[in-house]
ROGUGU-575139 format. One record per residue (C-alpha): z, y, x. Coordinates in steps of 0.001 Angstrom, whole numbers, padded with zeros to 6 digits, always signed. Each point is the difference from the previous one (the first is absolute). Layout:
// ROGUGU-575139
ZYX
...
//
This chain:
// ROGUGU-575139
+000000+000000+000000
-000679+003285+000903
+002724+002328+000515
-001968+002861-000959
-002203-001281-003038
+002102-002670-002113
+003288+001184+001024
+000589+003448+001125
+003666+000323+000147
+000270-002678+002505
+000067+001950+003247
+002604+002692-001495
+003643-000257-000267
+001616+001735-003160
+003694+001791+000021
+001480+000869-003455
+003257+002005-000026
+002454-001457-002505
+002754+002683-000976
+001851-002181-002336
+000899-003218-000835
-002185-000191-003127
-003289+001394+002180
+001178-002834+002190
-000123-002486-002836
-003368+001624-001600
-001661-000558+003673
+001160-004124-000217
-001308+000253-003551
-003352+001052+000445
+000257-002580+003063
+000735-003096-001939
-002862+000981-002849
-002776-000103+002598
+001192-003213+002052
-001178-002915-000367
+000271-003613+001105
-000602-000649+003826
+001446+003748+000908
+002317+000521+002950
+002472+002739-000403
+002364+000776+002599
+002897+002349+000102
+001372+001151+002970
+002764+002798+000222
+003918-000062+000383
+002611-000868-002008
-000102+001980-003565
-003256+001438+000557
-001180-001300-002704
-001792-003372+000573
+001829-002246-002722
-000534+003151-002307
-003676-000063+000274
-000419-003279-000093
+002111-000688-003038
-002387+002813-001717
-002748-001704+000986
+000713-003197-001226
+001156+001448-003472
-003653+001638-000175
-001812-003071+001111
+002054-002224-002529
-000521+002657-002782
+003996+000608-000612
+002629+001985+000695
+002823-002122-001196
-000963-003113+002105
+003239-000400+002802
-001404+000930+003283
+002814-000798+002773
-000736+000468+003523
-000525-003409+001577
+002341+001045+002992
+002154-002541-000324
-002837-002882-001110
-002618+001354+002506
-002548-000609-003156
+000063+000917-003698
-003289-001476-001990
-001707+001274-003279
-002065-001648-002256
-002820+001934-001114
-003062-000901-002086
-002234+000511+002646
+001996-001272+003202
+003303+000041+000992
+001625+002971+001962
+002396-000536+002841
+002342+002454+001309
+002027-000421+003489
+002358+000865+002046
+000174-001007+003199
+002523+002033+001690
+002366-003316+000272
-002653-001827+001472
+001692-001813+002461
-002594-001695+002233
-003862+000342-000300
-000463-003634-001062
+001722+000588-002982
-003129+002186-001085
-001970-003659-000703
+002597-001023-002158
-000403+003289-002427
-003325-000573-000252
-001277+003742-000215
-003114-000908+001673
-001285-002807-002405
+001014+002397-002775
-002426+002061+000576
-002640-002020-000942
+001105+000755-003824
+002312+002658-000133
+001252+003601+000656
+002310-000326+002745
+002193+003063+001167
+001974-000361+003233
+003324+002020+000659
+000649-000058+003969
-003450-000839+000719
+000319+000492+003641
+002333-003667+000424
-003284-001770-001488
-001445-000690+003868
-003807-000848-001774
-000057+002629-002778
-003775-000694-001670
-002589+002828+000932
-000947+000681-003174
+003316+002185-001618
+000562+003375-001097
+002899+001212+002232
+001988+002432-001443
+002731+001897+001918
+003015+002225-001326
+002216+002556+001281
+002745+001904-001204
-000717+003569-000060
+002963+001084-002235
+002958-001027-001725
-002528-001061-003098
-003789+000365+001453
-001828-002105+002133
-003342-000181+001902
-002254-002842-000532
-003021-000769+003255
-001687-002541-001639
-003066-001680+002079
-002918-002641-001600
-000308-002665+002798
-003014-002276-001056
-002259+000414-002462
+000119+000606-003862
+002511+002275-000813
-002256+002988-001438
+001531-000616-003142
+003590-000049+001058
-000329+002698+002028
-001778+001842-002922
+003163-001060-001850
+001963+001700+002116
-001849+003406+000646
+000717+000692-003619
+003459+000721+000850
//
């Protein structure tokens, strides 16, 4: 593919500034609506920046409801969804404790059928090519910056997605 033709938001990066909470949310919203099985989303940042936050929008959005129980998988590495059309896996792998243990998860044969989103991405030592990597910072008590970069190809309409904000 052509990064200029069939894809042109390949080569950029995109930062959003999130002043709240709920533009924080909206952002994982509008992420989750445009995902779909065999995406790669990782989350990098420090602790409550916001990954669980996004991700738990997201998911809501992909799965069409607000009221489904979206805990972060810190404790059980992986939470899975059942969704219509594939399942969606969220992790956390902050408590990783050896590299092996990332065969066992099974993130990577995952992604043949679902939307997988990775919190701690950089303790996954093989981390797929194809992901959209999206990094956030605290920039005040309540806002946040979001450096999000399309590795691969195919995520016009993601990124698209995500421009609205």
């Amino acid at each position: 593919m052509s990064q200029t033709q069939a894809d042109p938001f390949e080569i950029d990066d995109l930062k959003l500034r999130s002043p709240t909470p709920e533009a924080t949310y909206d952002i994982g919203a509008r992420l989750g609506t445009a995902l779909e099985p065999g995406d790669l989303v990782t989350l990098s940042g420090p602790f409550g920046a916001g990954k669980s936050h996004l991700a738990r929008a997201a998911i809501k959005a992909k799965l069409g409801s607000t009221e489904v129980h979206v805990p972060s998988p810190s404790y059980t590495l992986v939470n899975v969804y059942a969704h219509e059309d594939g399942d969606i896996w969220h992790a956390d792998l902050y408590r990783l404790g050896a590299p092996d243990e990332m065969d066992e998860i099974g993130l990577q044969d995952a992604l043949s059928d679902a939307v997988v989103l990775v919190e701690w991405p950089d303790r996954w030592a093989d981390l797929p090519p194809r992901r959209l990597a999206i990094e956030l910072k605290v920039t005040g008590q309540d806002s946040r910056a979001l450096a999000i970069k399309a590795l691969g190809g195919g995520w016009g309409p993601v990124l698209s997605a995500l421009k609205a904000c």
